[in-house]
Structure formats: structure tokens, C-alpha cells
MDTraj code that builds the backbone (N, CA, C; nanometers):
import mdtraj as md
import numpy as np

residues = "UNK UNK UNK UNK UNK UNK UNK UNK UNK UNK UNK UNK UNK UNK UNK UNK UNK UNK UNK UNK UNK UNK UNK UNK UNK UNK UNK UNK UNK UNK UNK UNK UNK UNK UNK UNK UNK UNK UNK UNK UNK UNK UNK UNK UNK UNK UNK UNK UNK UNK UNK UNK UNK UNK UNK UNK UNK UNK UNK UNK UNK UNK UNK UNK UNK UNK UNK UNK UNK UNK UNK UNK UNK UNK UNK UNK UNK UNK UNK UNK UNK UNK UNK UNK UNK UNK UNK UNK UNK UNK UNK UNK UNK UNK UNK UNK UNK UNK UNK UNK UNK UNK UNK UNK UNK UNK UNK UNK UNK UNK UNK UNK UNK UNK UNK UNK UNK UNK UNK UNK UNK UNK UNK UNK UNK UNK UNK UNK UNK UNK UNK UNK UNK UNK UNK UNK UNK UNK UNK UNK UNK UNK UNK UNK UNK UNK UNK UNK UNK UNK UNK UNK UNK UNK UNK UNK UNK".split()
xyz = np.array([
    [10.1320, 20.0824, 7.4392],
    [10.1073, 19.9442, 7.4088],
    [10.0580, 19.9353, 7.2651],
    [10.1060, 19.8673, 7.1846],
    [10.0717, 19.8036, 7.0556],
    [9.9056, 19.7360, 7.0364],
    [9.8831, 19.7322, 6.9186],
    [9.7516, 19.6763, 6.9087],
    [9.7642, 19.5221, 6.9099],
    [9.7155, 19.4682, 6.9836],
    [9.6935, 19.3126, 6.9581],
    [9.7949, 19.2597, 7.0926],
    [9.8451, 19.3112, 7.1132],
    [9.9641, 19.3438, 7.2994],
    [9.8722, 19.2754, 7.4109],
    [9.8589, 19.1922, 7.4926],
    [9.8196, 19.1507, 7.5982],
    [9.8879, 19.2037, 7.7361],
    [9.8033, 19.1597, 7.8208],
    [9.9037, 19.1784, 7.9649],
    [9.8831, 19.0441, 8.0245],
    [9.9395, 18.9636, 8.0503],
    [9.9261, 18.8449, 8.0869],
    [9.9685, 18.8510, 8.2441],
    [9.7995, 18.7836, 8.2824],
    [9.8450, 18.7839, 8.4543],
    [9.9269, 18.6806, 8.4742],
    [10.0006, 18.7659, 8.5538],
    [10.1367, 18.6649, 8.5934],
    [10.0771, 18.5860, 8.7335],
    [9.9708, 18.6372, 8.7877],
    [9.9121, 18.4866, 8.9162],
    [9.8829, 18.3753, 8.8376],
    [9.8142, 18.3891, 8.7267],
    [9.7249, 18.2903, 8.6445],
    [9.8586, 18.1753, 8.6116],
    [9.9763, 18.2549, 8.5591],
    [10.0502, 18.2028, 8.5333],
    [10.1470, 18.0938, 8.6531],
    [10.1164, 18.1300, 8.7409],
    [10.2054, 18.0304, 8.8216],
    [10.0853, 17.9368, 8.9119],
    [9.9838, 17.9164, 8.8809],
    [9.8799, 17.8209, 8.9664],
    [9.9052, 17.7277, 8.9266],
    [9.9330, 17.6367, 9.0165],
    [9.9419, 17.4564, 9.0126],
    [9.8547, 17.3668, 8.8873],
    [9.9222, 17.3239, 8.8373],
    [9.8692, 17.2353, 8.7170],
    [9.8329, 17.0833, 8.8103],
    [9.6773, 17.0301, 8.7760],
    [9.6564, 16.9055, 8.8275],
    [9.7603, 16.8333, 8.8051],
    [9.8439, 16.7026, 8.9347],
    [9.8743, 16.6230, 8.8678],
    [9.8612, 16.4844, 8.8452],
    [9.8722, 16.4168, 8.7648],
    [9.8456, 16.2807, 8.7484],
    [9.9358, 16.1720, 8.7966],
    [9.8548, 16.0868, 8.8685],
    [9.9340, 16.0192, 8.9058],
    [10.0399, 15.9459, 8.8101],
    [10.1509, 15.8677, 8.8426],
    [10.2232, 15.7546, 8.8000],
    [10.2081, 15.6682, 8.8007],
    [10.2414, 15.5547, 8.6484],
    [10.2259, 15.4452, 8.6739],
    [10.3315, 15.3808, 8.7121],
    [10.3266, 15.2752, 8.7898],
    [10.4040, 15.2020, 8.8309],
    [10.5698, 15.2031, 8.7911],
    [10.5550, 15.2001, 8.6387],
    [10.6800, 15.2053, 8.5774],
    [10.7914, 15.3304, 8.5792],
    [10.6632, 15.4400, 8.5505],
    [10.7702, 15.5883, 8.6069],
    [10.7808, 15.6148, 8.7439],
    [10.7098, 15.5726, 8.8503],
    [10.7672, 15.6093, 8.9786],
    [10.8521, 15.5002, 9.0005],
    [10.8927, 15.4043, 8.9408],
    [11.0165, 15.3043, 8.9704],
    [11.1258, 15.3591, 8.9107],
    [11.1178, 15.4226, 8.7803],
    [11.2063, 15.4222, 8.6803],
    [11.2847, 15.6100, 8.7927],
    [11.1475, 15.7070, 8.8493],
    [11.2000, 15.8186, 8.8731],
    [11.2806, 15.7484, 9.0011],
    [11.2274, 15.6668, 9.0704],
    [11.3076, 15.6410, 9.1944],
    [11.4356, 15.6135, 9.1725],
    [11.4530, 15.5191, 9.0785],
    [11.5816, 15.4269, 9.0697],
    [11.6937, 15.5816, 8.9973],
    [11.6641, 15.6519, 8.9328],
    [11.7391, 15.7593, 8.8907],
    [11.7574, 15.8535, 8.9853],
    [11.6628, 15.8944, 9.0941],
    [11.6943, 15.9760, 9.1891],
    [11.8075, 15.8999, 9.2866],
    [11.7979, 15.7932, 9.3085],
    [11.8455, 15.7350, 9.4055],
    [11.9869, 15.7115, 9.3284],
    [12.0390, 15.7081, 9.2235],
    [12.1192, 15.6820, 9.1781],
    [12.2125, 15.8238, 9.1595],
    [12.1408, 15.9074, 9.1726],
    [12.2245, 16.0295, 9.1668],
    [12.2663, 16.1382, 9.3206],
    [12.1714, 16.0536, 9.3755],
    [12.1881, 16.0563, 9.5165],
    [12.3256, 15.9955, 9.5754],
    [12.3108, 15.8517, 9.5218],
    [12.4727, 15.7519, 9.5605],
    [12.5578, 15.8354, 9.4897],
    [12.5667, 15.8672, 9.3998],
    [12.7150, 15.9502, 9.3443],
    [12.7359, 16.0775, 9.3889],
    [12.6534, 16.0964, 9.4477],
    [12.6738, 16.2790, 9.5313],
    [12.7270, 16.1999, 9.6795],
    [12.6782, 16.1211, 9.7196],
    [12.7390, 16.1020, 9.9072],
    [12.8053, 15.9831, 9.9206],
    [12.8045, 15.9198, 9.8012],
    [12.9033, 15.7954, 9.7988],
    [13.0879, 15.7950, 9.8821],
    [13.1140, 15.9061, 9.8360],
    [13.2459, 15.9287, 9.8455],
    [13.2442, 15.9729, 9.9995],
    [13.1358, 16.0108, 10.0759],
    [13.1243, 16.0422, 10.2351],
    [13.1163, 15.9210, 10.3213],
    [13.0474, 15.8304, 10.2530],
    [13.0003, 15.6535, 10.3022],
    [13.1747, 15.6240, 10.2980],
    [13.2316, 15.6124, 10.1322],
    [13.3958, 15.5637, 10.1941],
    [13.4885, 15.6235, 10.3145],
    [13.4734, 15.7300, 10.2661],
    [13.5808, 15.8487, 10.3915],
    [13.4968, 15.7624, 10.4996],
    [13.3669, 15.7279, 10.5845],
    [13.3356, 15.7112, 10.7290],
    [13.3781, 15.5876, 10.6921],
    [13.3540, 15.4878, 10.6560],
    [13.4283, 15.3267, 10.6146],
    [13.5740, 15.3308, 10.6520],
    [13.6065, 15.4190, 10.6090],
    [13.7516, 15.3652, 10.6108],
    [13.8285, 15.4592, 10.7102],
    [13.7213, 15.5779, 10.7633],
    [13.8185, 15.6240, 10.9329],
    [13.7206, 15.5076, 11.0497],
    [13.6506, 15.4226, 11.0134],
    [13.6152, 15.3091, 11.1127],
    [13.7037, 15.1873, 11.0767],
    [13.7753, 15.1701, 10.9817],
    [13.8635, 15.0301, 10.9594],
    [13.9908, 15.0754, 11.1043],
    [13.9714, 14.9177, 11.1321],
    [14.0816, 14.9161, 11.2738],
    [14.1826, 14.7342, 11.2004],
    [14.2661, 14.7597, 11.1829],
    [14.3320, 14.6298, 11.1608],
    [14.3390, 14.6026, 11.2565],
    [14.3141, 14.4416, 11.2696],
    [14.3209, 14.3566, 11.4231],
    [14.4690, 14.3747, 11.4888],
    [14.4508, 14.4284, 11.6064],
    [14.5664, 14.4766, 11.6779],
    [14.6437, 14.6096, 11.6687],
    [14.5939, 14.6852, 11.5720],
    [14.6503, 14.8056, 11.5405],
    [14.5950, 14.9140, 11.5586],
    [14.6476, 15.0134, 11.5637],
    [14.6100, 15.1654, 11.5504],
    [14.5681, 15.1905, 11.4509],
    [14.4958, 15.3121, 11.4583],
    [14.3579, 15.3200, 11.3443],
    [14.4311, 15.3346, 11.2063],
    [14.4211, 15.3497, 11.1376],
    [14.4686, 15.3801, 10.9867],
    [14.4867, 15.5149, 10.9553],
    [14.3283, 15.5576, 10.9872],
    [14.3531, 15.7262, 10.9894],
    [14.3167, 15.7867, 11.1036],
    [14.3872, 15.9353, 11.1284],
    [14.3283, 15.9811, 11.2143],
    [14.2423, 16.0683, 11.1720],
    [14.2080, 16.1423, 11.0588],
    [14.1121, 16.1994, 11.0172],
    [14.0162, 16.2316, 10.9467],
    [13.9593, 16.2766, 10.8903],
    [13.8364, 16.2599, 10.7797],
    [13.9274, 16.3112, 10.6753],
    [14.0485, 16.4281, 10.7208],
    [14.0831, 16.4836, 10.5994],
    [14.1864, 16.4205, 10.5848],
    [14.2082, 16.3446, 10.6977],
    [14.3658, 16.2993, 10.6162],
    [14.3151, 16.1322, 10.5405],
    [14.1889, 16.0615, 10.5831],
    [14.1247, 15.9887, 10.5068],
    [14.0828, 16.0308, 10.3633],
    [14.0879, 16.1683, 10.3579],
    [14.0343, 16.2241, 10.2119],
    [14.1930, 16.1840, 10.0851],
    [14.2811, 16.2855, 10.1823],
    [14.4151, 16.2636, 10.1430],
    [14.4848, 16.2042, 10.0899],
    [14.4704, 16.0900, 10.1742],
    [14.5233, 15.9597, 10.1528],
    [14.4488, 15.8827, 10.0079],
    [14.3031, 15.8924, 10.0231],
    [14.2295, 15.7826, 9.9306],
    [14.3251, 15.8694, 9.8004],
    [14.2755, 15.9773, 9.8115],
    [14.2957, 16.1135, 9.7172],
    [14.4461, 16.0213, 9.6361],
    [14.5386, 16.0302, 9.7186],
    [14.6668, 16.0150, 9.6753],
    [14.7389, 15.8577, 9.6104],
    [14.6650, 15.7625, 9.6732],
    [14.7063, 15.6679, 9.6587],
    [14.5984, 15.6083, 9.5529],
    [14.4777, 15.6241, 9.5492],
    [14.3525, 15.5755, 9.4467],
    [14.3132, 15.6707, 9.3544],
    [14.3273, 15.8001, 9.3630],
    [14.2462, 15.8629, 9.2770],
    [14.1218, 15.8745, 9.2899],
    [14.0590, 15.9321, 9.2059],
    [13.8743, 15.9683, 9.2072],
    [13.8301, 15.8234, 9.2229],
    [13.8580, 15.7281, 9.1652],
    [13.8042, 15.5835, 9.1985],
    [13.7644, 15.5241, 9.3271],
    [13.8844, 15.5634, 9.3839],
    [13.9259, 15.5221, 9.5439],
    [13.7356, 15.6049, 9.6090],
    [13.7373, 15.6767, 9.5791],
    [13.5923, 15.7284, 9.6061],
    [13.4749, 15.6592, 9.5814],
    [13.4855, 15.5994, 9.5203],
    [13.3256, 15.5130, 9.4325],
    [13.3669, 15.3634, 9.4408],
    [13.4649, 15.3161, 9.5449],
    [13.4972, 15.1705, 9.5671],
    [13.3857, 15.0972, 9.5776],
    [13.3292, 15.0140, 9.5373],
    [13.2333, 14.9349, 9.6197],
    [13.1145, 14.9699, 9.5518],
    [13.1062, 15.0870, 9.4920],
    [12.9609, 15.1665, 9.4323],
    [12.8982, 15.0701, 9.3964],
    [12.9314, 15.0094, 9.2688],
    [12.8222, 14.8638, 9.1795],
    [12.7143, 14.8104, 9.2784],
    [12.7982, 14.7224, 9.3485],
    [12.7034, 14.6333, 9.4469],
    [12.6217, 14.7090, 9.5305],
    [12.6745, 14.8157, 9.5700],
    [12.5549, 14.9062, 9.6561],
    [12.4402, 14.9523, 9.5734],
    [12.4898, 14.9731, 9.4660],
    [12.3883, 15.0172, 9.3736],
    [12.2310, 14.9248, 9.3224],
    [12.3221, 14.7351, 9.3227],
    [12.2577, 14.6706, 9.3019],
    [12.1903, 14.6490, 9.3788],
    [12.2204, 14.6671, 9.5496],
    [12.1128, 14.6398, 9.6618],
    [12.0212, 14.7489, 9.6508],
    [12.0354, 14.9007, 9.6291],
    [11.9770, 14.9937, 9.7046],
    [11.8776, 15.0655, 9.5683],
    [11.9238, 14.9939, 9.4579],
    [11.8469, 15.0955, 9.3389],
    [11.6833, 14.9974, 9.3156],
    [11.6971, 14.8485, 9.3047],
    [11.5899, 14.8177, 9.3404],
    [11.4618, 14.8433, 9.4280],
    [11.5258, 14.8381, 9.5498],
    [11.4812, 14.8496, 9.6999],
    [11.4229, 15.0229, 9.6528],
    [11.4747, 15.0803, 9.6394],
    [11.4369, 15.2313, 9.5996],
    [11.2901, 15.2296, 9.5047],
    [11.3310, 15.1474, 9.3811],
    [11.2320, 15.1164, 9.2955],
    [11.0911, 15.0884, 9.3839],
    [11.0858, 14.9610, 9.4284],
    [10.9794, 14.8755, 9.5241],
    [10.8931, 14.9693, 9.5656],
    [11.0243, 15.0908, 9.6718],
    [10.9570, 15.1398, 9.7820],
    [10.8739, 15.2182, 9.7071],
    [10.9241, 15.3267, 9.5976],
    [10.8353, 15.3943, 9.5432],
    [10.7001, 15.3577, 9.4875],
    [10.7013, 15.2660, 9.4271],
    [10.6050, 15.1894, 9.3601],
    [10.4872, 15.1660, 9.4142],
    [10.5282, 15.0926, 9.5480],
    [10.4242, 15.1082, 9.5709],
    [10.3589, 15.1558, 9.6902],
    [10.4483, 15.2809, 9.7142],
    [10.4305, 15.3903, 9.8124],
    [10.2789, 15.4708, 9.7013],
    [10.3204, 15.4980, 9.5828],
    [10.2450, 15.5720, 9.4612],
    [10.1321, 15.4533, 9.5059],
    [10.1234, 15.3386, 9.4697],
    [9.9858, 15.2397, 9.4648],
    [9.9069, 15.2635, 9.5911],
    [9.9774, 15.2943, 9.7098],
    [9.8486, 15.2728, 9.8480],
    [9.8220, 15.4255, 9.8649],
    [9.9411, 15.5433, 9.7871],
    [9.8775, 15.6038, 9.8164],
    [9.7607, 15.6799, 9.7124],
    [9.7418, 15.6182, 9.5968],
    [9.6373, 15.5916, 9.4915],
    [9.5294, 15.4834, 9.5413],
    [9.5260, 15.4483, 9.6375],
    [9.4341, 15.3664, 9.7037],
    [9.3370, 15.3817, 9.7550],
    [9.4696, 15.5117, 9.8575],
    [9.4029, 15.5622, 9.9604],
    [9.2985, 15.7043, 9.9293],
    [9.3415, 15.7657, 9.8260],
    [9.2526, 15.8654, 9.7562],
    [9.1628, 15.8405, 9.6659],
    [9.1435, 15.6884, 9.6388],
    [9.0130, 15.6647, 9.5284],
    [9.0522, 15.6960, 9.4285],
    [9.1698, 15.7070, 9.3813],
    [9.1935, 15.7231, 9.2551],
    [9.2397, 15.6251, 9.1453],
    [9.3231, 15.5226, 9.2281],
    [9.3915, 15.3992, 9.1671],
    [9.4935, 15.4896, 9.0416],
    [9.5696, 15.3931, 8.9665],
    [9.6493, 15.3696, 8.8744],
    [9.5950, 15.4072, 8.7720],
    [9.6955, 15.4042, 8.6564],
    [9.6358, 15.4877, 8.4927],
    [9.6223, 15.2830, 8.4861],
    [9.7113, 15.2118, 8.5397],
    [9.7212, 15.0723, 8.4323],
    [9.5572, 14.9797, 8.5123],
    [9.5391, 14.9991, 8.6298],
    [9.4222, 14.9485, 8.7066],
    [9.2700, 14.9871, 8.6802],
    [9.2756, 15.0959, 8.6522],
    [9.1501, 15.1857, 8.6515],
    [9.0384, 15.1135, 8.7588],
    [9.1109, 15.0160, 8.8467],
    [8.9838, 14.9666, 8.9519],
    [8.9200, 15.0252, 9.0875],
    [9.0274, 15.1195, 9.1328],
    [8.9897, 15.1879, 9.2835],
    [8.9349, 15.3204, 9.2097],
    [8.8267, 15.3588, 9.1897],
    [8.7929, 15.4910, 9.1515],
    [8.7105, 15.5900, 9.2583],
    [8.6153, 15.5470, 9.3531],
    [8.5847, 15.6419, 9.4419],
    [8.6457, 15.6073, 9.5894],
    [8.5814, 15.7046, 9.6280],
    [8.6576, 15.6526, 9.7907],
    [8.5511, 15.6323, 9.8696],
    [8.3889, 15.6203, 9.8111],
    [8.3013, 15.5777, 9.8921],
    [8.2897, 15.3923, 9.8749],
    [8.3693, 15.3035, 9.8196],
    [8.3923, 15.1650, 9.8521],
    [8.3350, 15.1208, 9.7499],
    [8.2752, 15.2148, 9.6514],
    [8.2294, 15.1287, 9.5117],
    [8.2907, 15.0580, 9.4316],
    [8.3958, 15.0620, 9.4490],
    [8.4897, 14.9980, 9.3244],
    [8.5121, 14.8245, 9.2954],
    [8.5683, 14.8229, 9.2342],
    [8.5381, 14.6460, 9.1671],
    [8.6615, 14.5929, 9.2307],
    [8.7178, 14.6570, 9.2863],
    [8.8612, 14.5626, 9.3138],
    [8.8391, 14.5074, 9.4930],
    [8.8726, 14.4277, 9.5305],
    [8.8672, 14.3214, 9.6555],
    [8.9504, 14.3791, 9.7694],
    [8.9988, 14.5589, 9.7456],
    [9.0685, 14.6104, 9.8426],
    [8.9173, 14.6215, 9.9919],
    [8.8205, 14.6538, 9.9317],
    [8.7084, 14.7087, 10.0222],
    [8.7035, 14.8539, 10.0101],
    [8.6279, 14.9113, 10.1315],
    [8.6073, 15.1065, 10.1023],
    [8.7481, 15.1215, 10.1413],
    [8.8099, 15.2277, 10.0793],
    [8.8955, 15.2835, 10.1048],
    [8.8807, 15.3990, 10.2327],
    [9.0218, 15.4730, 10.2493],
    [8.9896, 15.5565, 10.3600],
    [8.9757, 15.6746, 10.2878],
    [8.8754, 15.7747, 10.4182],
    [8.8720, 15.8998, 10.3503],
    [9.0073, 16.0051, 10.3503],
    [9.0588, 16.0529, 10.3097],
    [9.1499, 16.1526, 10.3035],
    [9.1833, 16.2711, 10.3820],
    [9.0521, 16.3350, 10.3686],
    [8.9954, 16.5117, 10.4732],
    [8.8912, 16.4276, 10.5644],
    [8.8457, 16.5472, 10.6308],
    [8.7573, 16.5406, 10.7547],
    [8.6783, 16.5315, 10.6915],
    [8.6404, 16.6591, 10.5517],
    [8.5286, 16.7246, 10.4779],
    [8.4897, 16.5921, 10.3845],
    [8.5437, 16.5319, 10.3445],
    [8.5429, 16.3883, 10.2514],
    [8.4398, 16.2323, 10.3429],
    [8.4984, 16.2741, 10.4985],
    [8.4143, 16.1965, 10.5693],
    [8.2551, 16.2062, 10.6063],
    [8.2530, 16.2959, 10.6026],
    [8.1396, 16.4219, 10.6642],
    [8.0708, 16.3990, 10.5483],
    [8.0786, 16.4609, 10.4513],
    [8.0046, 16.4043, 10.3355],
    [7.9727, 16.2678, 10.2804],
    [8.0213, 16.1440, 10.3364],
    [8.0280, 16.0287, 10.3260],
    [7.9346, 15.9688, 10.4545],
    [7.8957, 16.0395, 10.5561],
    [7.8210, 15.9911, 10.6596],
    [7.8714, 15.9530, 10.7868],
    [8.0170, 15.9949, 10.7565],
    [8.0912, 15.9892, 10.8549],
    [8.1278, 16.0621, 10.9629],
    [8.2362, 16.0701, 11.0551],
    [8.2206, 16.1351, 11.1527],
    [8.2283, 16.3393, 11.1038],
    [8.1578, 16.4105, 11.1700],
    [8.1724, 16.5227, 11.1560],
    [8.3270, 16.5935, 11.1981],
    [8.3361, 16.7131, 11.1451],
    [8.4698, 16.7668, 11.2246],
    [8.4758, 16.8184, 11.3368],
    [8.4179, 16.7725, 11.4294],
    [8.4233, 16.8279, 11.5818],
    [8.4628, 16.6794, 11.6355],
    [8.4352, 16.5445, 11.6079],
    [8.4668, 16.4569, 11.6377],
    [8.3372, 16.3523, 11.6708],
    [8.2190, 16.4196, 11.6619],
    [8.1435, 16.3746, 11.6759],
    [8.0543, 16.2481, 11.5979],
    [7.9789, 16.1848, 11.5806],
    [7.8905, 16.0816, 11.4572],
    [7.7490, 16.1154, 11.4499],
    [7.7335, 16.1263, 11.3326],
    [7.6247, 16.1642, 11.3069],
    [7.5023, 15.9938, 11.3582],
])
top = md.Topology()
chain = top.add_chain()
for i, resn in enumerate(residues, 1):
    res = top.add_residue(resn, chain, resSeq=i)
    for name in ("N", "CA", "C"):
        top.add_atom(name, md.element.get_by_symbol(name[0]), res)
traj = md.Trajectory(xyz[None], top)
């Protein structure tokens, strides 16, 4: 080994970095991109089942199979024929994605006393805080217990 050479522990190196929550805007912005790359990976599975369930009134099915539904779109539409319809689904489901995340991140920044970077109002989880939610809930058993709450056997002090 060289002078000035380290050995760098490689445990040290992979321990979890705290993380911080999101504000509002990046867990909307990560949702709406996950969810969007989600629709273009299974989009083309939603048409193929769409269109081996189309029955013209009075007729026999269109297709008889998933692959010959593949086939067919394949042959007569092209890669397009796959992503028919995409836009508008996109417009219902990328919002709705947004929402849910949003403020899935807010209750569950609520619920840990931590609140938002943009709120800074829910800060403990013993009910001190300035905002009109009330005490929040505790998280662990050990969080209650220390709060005066029930012990971990189930018992109340």
C-alpha cells in the first residue's frame, strides 16, 4: 500500500442516507412521470384486451386471439395501432396519479410530525404544532410509550 492510500469501509459506504421529504410539487411532478412511463410500457396490453373484448352487434368476435390481436393491429396499424387512445388516458390518469401522490406524501408527513419543506406547521407528533390538524398519531409503539401512552404489552399507564 502507498503512503496516503486509505481502505475505505465499504459498510460505511452503503448505509442509508436520511431522507427528506417532498414537496408537494416533486411528488406530483415524480408521480405524473412514473405513471407516464408506466402507460407506455402496458399501454399496448390495455389495446390487445380492448380489442379481443370488441364483439360487433350480432357477430363473431373479431379476434380469436391475443396473438392474432397482436398480428392483426401489428399489420394493419403499425406501432400506432398500439398507443390508440393513449392522449386521453393520459389526460384522465396522469393527474389523478399527481393528486394521489401528493397528498398521500402530505398525511403521510402529518402523520410523522414532520409536515412539508413549504408548511413548516406539523413539527412534533406530541400535538404542539400551530396548524388546526390537532395531535397527530404516533407512528411506533416506542413513540407512544414515551408520549404517555399506551405501553407495548397493550396496557395504559
Amino acid at each position: 500500500m502507498r503512503g496516503g492510500d486509505t481502505i475505505s469501509d465499504p459498510a460505511s459506504a452503503r448505509q442509508p442516507q436520511p431522507s427528506v421529504p417532498l414537496s408537494s410539487a416533486e411528488a406530483s411532478a415524480a408521480a405524473m412521470a412514473s405513471k407516464l412511463l408506466a402507460s407506455l410500457a402496458t399501454y399496448p396490453a390495455q389495446v390487445v384486451r380492448a380489442r379481443l373484448q370488441q364483439r360487433p352487434e350480432g357477430r363473431a368476435l373479431v379476434y380469436g386471439s391475443s396473438a392474432q390481436a397482436v398480428a392483426l393491429t401489428w399489420r394493419r396499424e403499425g406501432l400506432a395501432g398500439f398507443y390508440r387512445g393513449l392522449a386521453p388516458s393520459l389526460v384522465r390518469v396522469l393527474p389523478q396519479s399527481a393528486i394521489t401522490l401528493a397528498v398521500y406524501e402530505a398525511v403521510l408527513a402529518a402523520l410523522r410530525g414532520t409536515g412539508t419543506p413549504e408548511d413548516g406547521e406539523l413539527r412534533s407528533s406530541s400535538g404542539s404544532s400551530s396548524s388546526s390538524c390537532g395531535p397527530t398519531l404516533s407512528v411506533t409503539p416506542l413513540a407512544a410509550e414515551k408520549q404517555g401512552g399506551s405501553s407495548t404489552d397493550g396496557t395504559r399507564r
